[in-house]
C-alpha positions in Angstrom: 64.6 17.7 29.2 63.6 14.5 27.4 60.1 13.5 27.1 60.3 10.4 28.6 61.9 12.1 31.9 59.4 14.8 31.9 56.7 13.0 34.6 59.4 12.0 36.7 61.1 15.8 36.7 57.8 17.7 37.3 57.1 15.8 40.2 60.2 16.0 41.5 60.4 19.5 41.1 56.7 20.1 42.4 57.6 18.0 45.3 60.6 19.8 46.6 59.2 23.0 45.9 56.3 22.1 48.1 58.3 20.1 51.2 61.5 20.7 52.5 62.3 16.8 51.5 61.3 14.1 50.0 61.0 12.2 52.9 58.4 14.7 54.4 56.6 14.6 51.6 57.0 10.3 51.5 55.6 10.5 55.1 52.9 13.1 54.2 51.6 10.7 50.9 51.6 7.4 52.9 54.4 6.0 50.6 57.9 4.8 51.8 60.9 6.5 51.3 62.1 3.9 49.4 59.6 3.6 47.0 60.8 7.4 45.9 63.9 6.4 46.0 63.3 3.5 43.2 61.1 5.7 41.2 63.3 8.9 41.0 66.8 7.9 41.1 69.4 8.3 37.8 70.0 5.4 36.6 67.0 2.3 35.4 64.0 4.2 37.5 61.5 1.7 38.7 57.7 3.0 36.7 55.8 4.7 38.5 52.4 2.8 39.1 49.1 4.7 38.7 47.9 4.6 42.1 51.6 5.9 43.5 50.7 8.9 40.7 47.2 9.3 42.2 48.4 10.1 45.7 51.6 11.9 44.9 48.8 14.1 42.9 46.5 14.2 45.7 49.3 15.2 48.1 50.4 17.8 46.1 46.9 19.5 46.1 45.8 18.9 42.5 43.0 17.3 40.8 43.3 13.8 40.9 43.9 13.8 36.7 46.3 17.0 36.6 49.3 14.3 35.4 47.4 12.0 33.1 48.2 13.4 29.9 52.2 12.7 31.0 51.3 9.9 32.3 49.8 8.5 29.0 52.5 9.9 26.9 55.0 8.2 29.2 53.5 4.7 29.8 51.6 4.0 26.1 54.4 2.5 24.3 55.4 -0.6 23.4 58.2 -0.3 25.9 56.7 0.6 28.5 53.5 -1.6 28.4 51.9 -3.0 31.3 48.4 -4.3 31.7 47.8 -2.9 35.3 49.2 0.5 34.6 47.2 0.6 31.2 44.2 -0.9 32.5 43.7 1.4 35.5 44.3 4.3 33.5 41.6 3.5 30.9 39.1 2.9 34.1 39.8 6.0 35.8 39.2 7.9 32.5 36.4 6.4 31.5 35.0 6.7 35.4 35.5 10.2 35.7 34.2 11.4 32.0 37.6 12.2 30.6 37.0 11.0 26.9 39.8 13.0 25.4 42.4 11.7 27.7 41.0 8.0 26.9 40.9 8.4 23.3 44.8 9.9 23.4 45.8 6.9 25.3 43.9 4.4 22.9 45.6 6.2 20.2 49.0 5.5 21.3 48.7 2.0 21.0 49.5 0.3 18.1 47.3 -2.2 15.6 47.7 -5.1 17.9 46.0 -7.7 19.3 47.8 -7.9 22.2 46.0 -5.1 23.8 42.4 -6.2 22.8 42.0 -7.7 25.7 43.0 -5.3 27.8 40.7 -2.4 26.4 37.9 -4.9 26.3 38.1 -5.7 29.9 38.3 -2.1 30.6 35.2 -1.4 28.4 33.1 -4.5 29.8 33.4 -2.8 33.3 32.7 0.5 32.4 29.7 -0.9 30.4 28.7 -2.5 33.9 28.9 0.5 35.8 27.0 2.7 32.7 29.5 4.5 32.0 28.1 3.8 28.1 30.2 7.2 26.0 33.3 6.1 27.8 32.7 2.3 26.9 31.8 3.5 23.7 35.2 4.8 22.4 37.1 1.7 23.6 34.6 -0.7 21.3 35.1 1.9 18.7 38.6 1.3 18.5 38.9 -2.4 18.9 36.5 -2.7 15.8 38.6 -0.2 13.9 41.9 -2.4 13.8 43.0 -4.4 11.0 44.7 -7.3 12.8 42.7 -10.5 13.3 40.3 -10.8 16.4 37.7 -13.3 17.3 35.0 -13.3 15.8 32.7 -13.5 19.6 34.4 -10.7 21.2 34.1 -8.1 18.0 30.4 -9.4 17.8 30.0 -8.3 21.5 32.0 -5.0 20.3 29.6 -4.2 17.8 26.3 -5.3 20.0 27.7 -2.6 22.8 27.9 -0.1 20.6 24.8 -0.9 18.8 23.0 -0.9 22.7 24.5 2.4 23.5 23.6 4.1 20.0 19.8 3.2 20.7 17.4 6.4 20.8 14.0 7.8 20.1 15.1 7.6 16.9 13.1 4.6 14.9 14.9 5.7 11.8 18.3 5.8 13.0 17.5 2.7 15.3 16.9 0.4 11.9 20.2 1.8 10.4 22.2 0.5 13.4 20.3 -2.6 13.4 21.6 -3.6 9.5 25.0 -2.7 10.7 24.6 -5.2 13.9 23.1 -7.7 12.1 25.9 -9.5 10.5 27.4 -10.0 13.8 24.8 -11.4 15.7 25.0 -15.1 14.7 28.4 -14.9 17.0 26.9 -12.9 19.7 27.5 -15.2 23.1 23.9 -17.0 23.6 23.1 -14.0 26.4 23.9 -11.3 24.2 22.3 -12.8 21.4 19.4 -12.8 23.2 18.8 -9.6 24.1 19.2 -8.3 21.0 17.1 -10.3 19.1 14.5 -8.5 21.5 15.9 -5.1 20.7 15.8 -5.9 17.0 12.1 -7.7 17.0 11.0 -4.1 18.5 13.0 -1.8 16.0 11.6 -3.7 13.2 8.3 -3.9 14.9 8.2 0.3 15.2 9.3 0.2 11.7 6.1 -1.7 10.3 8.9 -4.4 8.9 6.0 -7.0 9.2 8.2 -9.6 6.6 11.7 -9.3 8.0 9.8 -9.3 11.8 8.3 -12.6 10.4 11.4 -14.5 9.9 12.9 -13.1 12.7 10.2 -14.1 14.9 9.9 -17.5 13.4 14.0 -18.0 14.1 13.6 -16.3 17.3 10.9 -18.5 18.3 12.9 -22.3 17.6 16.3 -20.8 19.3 14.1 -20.1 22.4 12.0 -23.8 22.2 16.3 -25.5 22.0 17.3 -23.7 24.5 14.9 -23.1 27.3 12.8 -26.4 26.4 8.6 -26.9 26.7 5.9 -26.9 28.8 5.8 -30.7 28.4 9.9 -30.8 29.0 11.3 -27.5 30.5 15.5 -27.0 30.6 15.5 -25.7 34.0 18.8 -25.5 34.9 18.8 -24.0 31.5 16.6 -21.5 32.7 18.1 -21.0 36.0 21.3 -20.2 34.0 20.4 -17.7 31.8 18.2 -16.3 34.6 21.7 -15.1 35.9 23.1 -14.1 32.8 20.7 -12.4 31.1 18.8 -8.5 31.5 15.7 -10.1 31.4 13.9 -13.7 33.2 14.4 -16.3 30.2 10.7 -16.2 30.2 10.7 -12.7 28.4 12.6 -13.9 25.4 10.3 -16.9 24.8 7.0 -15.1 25.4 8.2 -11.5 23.0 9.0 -14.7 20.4 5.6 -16.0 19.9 4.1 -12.3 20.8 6.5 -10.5 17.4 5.5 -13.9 15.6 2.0 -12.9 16.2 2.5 -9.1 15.7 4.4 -10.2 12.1 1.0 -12.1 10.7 -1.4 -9.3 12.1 0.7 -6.8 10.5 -0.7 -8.7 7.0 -4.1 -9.0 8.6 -3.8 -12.3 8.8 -6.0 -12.5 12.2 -7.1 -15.9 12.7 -3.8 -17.5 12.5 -2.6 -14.5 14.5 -5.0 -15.0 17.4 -3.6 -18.4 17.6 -0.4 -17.5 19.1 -2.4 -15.2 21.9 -2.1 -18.6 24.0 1.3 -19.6 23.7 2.2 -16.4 25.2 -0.6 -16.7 27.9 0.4 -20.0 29.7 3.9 -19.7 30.3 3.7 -20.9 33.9 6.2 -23.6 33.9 8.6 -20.5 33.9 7.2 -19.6 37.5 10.6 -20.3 39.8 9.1 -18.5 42.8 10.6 -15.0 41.8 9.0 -11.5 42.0 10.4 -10.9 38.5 9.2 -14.2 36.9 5.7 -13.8 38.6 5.7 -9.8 37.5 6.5 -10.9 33.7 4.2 -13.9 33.6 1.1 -11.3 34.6 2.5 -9.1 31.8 1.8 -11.9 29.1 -1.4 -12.7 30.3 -2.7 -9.3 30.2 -1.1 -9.2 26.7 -3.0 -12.6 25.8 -6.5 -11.2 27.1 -6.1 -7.8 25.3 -4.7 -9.0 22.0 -8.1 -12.3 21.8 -10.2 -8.7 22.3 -8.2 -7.1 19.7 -8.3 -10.1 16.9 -12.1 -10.2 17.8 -12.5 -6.6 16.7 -10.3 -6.8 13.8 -12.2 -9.7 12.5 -15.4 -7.7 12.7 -16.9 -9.1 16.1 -17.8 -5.9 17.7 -20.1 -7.7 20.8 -16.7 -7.4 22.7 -16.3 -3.8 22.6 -18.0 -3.0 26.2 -16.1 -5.9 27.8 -12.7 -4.7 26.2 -13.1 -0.8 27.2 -14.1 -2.3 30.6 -10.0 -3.8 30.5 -8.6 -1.3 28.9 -10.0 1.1 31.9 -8.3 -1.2 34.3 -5.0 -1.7 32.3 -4.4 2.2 31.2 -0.9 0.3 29.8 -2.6 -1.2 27.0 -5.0 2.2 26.2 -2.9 3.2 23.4 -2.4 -0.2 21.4 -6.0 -1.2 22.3 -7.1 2.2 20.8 -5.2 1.8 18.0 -7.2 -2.1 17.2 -10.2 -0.3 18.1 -10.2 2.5 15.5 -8.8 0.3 12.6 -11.7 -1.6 13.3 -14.0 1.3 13.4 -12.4 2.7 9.9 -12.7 -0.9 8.2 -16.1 -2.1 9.5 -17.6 2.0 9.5 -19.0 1.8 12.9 -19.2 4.7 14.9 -16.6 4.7 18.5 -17.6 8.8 19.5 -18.4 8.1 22.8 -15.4 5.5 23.5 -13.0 8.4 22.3 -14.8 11.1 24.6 -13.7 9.2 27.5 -10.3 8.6 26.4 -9.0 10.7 23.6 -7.5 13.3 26.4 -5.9 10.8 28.7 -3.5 9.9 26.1 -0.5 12.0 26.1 -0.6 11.7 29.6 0.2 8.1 29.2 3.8 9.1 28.0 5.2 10.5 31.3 3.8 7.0 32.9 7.4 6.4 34.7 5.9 3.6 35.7 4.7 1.4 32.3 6.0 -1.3 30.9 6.6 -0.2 27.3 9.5 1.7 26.1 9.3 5.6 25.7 9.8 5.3 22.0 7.4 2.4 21.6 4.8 4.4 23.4 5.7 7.6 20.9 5.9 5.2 18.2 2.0 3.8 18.8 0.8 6.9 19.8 1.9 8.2 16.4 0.1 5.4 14.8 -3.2 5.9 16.8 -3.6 8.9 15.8 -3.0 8.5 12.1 -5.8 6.2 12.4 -7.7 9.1 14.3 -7.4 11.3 11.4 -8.9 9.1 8.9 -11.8 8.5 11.1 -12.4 12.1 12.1 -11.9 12.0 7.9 -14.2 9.5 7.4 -17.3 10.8 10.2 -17.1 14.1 8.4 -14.8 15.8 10.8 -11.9 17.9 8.9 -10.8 19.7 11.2 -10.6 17.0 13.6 -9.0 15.0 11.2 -6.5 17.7 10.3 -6.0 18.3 14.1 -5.0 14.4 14.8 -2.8 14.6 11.6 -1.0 17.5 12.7 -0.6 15.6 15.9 0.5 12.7 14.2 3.3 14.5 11.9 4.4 16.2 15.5 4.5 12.8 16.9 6.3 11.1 14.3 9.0 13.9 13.9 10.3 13.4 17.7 11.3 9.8 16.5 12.1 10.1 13.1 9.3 7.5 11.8 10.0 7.8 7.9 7.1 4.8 7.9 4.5 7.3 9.8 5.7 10.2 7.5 4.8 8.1 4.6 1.3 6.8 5.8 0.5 10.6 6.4 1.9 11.6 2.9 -1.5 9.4 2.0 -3.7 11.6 3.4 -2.5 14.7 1.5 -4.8 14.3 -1.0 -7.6 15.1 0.9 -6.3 17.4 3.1 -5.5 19.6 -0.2 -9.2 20.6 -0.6 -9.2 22.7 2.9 -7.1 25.7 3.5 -4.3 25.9 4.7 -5.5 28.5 7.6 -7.9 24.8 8.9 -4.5 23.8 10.2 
């Protein structure tokens, strides 16, 4: 029999060899007798749609997918194209997980623009509804074609699949980022948005203080055009966005000024640093009423009171100590980047912090199963990491090997679950001294 004939022959076969007629079987699926008729008769067959496949399938006791692969062979060709048909297939693929029947159907169509559309419909709603590896393969292939497309929709192509390739990571994180970032400038203002947060936090992880600078400082005068001041707020701006976007508009503006200020401490430039702790702090002219705006607004004031402490400290004004544990006890959130300022400043000013790390050196891998926390997993791997670098070169400095050796160990550990070649490097540092204990001390 010939190819094209061999869905239509199958099912009529399976159907009459399961019901004494077709019209039993018409009555038994809920379809009319004459929509067989049009779909099975000699001459010009009307196609068969996918949802008439679907409950002849069903009626005929077999998995709802058991004729997709005809299906696709059948209907993805350039004679045979229709954008329902095509588009419903795709869906139901990706919906149910069946990534080698979707990437045989992609692969039947041709180098062509015309479909774009359709298989980036198809992938925005399956991006929607998470399902992300299905998504995934239908980006894939819009970016792999040669013909022309605009230049908005493959930027949105390469900023899904840059989302969805996101992991613990750091290393692999930074490579993705480089391969997004010549795309972002067309990026719809939305989209744009959120990644410029994702990327101020890869580069952050990364200790990429100069590129996080310019970034930042960019970052920082798109938000001021778009969403306005204090003194002359774009509201309906605001209100906008507020719809379109993962996160309240207040979240891009304040992680501007707060990776600004992250960018000049990374140089130890703390005074000018400090500075930016208010601009972050009194964002209340983004208060609309909402649970979320109220919930992020408390977020950047707690950052704004822990990060005056923390420029105090690295600045060598260690009267706040008592008052910052005292916060720190009360926002367990910020224990691990507060401990972090803390023992830099201990190392650099060569003041003792023993008792401060008695009460809180074993709560801190705890703090990593906090489902409820408000940084990411990998940024609280990421700091823990780096906190306990520091830890080594204090228990280093107080005369403490194998303390020192233990938090370095730790640290290594740390750093290998997300791939933080900066971390690895800081700790390559240390080797030096750690080369004048035996190896057993470890």
């Amino acid at each position: 029999m010939e190819q094209k004939n061999l869905l239509r022959t199958l099912l009529s076969q399976e159907i009459l060899r399961t019901h004494s007629s077709i019209a039993q079987f018409a009555n038994k699926s809920g379809l009319s007798r004459s929509t067989f008729s049009l779909m099975f008769r000699e001459e010009d067959p009307k196609p068969i749609s996918f949802d008439h496949l679907v409950k002849i399938t069903l009626t005929l006791g077999y998995s709802e997918d058991h004729f997709f692969e005809l299906y696709i062979q059948e209907y993805f060709t350039k004679a045979n194209f229709n954008r329902s048909r095509i588009q419903k297939i795709l869906h139901r693929c990706g919906e149910l997980g069946l990534n080698d029947h979707l990437r045989h159907a992609i692969d039947q169509l041709e180098d062509n623009a015309y479909y774009v559309p359709v298989v980036f419909d198809v992938a925005e709603e399956l991006t929607k509804n998470g399902n992300d590896k299905a998504a995934f393969l239908l980006y894939e292939w819009i970016i792999s074609l040669k013909t022309v497309i605009s230049t908005k929709l493959l930027a949105t192509c390469h900023y899904r699949i840059f989302r969805s390739s996101m992991s613990l990571d750091s290393d692999l994180n930074l490579q993705i980022l480089y391969r997004l970032w010549p795309f972002c400038p067309y990026l719809p203002t939305h989209l744009y948005l959120d990644a410029s947060i994702h990327a101020l936090n890869i580069l952050y992880n990364q200790r990429k203080f100069e590129e996080l600078d310019i970034l930042s400082k960019n970052f920082i005068l798109f938000c001021v055009q778009l969403f306005g001041t204090a003194t002359s707020p774009k509201l309906k701006t605001i209100k906008l966005y507020k719809t379109l976007c993962e996160r309240h508009p207040v979240v891009y503006y304040g992680q501007a000024y707060l990776a600004k200020q992250c960018a000049l401490e990374g140089v130890e430039k703390y005074k000018e640093a400090q500075t930016y702790c208010k601009k972050y702090g009194e964002l209340q002219w983004f208060d609309d009423g909402s649970e979320v705006a109220k919930k992020e607004l408390s977020k950047f004031f707690i950052f704004s009171q822990a990060n005056f402490w923390n420029f105090e400290l690295l600045q060598g004004n260690m009267n706040v100590l008592p008052e910052y544990i005292v916060f720190l006890e009360n926002h367990p959130e910020e224990l691990i980047p507060g401990l972090i300022t803390i023992v830099v400043s201990a190392n650099t000013f060569n003041f003792s912090i023993d008792y401060f790390m008695e009460r809180f050196e074993h709560k801190l891998e705890a703090l990593l199963e906090n489902p409820d926390g408000y940084y990411t997993e990998i940024a609280k791997r990421n700091n823990l990491s780096f906190l306990l670098y520091h830890l080594a070169i204090y228990h280093s400095n107080a005369g403490r090997p194998e303390k020192s050796l233990n938090a370095a160990v730790k640290c290594w550990n740390m750093s290998q679950t997300v791939n933080n070649q900066q971390h690895f490097r800081l700790l390559a540092s240390l080797t030096a001294f750690y080369n004048m204990y035996d190896d057993s001390t470890i």
